[in-house]
Backbone bond lengths (Angstrom), bond angles and torsions (degrees), N, CA, C in turn:
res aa  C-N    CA-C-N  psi(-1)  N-CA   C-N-CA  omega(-1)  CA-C   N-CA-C  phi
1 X - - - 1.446 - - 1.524 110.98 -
2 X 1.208 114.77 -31.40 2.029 117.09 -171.18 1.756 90.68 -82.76
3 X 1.220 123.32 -52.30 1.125 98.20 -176.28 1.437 127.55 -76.11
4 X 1.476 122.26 -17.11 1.181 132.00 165.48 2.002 108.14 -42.86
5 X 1.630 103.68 -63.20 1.193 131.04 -158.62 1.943 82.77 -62.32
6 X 0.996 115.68 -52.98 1.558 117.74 -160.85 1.846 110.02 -73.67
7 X 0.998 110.08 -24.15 1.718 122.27 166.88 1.368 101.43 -83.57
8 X 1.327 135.70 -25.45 1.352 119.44 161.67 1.198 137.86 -74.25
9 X 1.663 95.19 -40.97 1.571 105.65 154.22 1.300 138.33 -57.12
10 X 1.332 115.85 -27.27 1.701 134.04 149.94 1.503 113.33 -38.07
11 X 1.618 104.63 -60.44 1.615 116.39 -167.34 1.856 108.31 -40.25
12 X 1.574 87.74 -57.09 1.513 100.34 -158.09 1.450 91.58 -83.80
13 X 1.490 138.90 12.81 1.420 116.23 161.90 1.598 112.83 90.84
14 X 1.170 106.18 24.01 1.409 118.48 160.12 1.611 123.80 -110.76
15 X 1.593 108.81 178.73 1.475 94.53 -155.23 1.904 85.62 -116.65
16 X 1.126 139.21 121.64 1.513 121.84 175.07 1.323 131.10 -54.24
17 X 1.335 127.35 139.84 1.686 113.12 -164.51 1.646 110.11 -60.84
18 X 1.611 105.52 -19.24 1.953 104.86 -168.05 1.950 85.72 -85.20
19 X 1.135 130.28 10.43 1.469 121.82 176.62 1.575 115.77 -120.31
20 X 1.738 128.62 3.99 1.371 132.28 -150.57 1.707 60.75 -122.62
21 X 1.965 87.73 151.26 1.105 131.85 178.44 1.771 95.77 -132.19
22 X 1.583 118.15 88.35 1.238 100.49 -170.72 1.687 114.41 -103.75
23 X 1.066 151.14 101.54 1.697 146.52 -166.70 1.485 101.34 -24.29
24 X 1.545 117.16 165.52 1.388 136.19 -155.25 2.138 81.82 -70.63
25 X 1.351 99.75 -45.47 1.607 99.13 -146.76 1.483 82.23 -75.76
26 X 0.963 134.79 -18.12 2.104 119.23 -171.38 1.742 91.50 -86.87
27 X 1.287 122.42 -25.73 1.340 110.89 -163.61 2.014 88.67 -85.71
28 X 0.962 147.58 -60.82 1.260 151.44 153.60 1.254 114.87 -14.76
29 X 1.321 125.34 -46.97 1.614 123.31 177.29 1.473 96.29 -60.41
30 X 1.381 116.76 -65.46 1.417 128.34 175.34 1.368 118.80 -19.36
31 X 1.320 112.41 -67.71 1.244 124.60 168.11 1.708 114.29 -33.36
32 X 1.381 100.18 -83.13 1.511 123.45 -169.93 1.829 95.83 -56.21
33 X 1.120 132.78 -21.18 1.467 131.48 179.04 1.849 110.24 -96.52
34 X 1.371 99.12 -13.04 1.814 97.02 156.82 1.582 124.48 -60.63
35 X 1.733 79.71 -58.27 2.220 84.63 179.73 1.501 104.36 -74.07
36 X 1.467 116.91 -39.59 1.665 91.63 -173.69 1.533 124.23 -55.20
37 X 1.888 111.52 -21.12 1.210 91.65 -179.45 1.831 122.67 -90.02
38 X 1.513 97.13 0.97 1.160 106.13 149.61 1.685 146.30 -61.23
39 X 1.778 81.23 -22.10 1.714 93.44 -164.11 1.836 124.62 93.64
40 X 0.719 108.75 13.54 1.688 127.81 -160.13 1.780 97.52 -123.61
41 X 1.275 83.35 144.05 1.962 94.45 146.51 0.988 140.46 -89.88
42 X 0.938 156.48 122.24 1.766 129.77 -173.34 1.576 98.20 -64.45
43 X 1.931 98.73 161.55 1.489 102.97 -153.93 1.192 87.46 -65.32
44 X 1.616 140.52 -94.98 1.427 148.05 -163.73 1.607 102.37 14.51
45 X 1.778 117.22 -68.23 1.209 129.90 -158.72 1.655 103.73 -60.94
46 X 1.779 116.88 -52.66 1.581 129.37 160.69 1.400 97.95 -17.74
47 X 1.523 128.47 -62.59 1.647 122.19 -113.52 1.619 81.50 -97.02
48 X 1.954 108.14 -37.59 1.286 95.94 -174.85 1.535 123.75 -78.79
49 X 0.998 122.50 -15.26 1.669 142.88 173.73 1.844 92.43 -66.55
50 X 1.295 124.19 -37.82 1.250 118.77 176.50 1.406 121.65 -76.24
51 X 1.770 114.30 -47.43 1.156 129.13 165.71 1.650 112.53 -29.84
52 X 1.866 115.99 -74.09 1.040 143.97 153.73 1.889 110.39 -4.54
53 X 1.220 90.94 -71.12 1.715 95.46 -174.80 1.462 135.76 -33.06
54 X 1.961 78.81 -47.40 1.459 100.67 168.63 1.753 151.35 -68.30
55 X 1.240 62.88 -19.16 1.868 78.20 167.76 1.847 121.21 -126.27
């Protein structure tokens, strides 16, 4: 099935995620662009917005 899925993804001109070499900061946007489209923060950002409060 992965290689099926990954020769398809080839076809149409994409790159497969087990083949992207993406920099620290594209993998981080990634991240931080999961919860936003959730609506959320990721926790780390929560804990420090909490940290923050306190002092």
């Amino acid at each position: 099935m992965g290689k099926e899925r990954d020769e398809l993804i080839r076809r149409y001109g994409g790159v497969p995620i087990s083949e992207e070499q993406p920099s620290d900061a594209e993998l981080m946007r990634r991240y931080i662009e999961s919860y936003s489209r959730r609506g959320r923060l990721p926790p780390e950002v929560e804990a420090l917005r909490r940290d923050m409060g306190k002092t």
